[in-house]
C-alpha positions as CSV (number, residue, x, y, z in Angstrom):
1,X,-10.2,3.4,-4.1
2,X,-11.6,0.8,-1.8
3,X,-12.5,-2.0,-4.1
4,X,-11.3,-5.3,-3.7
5,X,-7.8,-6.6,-5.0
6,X,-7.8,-10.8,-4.8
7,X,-5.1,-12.3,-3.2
8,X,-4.1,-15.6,-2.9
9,X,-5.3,-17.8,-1.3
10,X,-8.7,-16.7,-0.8
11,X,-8.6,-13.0,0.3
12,X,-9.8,-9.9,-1.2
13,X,-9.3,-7.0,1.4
14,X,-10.2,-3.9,0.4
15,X,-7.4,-1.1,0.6
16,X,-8.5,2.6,0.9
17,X,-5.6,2.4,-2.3
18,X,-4.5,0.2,-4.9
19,X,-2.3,1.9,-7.8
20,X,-2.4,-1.0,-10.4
21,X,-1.3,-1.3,-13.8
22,X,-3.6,0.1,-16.3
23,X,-6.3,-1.8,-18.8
24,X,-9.8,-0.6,-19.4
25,X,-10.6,-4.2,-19.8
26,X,-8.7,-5.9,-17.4
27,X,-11.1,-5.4,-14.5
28,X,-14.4,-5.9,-15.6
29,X,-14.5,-9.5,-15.1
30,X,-12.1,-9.9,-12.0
31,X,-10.8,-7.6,-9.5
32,X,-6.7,-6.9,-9.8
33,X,-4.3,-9.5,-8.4
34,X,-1.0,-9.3,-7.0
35,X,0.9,-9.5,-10.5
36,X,-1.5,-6.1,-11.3
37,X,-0.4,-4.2,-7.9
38,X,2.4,-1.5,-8.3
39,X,1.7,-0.7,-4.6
40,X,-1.1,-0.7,-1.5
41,X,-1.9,2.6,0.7
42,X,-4.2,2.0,3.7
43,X,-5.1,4.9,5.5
44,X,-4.8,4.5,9.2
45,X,-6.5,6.0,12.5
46,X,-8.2,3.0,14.8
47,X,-7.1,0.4,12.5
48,X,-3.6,1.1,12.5
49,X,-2.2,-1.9,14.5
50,X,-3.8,-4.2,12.6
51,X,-2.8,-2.5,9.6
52,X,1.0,-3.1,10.6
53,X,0.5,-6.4,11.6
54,X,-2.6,-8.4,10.1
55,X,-2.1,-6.6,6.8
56,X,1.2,-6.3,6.2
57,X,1.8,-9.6,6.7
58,X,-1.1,-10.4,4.0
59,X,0.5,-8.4,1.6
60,X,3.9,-9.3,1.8
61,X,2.5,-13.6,1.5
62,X,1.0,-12.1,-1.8
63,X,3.8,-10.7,-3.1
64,X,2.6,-6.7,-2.9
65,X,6.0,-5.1,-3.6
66,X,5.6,-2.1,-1.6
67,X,3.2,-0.9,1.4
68,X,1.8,2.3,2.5
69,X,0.3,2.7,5.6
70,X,-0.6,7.0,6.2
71,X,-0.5,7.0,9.8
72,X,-3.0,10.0,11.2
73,X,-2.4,9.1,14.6
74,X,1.3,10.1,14.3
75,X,0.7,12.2,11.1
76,X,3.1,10.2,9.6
77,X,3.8,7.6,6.2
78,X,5.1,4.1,6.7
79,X,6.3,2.1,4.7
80,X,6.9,-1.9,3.8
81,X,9.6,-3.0,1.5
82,X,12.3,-5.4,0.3
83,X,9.8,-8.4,0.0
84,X,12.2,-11.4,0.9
85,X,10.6,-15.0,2.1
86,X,7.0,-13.6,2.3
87,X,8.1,-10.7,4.6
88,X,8.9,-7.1,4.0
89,X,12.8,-6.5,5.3
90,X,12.3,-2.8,5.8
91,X,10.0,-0.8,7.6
92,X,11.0,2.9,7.1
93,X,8.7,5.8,8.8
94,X,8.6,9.4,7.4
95,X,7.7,12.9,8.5
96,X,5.3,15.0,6.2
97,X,8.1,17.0,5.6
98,X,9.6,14.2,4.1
99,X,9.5,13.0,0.1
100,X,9.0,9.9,-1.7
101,X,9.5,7.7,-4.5
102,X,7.9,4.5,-5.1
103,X,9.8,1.9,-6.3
104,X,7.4,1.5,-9.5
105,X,8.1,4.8,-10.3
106,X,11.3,6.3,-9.3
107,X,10.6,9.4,-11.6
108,X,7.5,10.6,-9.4
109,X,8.4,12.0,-6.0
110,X,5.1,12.2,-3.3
111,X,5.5,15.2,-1.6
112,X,4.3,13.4,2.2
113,X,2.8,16.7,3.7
114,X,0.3,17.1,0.6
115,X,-0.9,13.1,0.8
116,X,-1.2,13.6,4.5
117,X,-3.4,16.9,3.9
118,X,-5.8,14.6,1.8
119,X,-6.5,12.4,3.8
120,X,-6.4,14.2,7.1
């Protein structure tokens, strides 16, 4: 949670949420890069324009598969996908009432209404 992830070609934002591939080692000498990055979550209230603009365009160039952005304004998830030419294709927004799967793990279903409770 809100440590740095490097991207190319000199960035290292710092998303509220990075789910990265495991290794107890990996990460002690170098923060995780896009080839480590299942996914980003940014939690959004006053930053949430530049959260749809600025940093979805920063993760799509690094190749982030999938975005996140938990919208308390609206109380809402949306979400970035279908990376093609450096630019996410979809942009899909759901209710809390509404369930999930990312596309690294199409087993696990994120029940919306209990992330938005979180972080609300």
């Amino acid at each position: 949670m809100q440590l740095p992830v490097t991207l190319p070609p000199h960035s290292e934002p710092e998303p509220d949420f990075a789910i990265v591939k495991i290794d107890a080692t990996l990460y002690r000498d170098r923060p995780p890069g896009p080839s480590d990055i299942y996914f980003i979550i940014e939690v959004a209230d006053s930053t949430l324009q530049k959260d749809r603009q600025y940093k979805s365009e920063l993760y799509a160039q690094a190749s982030i598969p999938e975005y996140w952005i938990i919208n308390l304004q609206n109380n809402q998830v949306i979400i970035y996908r279908q990376l093609q030419d450096n630019c996410y294709q979809t942009e899909q927004i759901f209710k809390a009432s509404d369930k999930v799967q990312p596309l690294a793990f199409p087993a696990l279903t994120v029940d919306l209404k209990k992330l938005l409770i979180l972080t609300g």
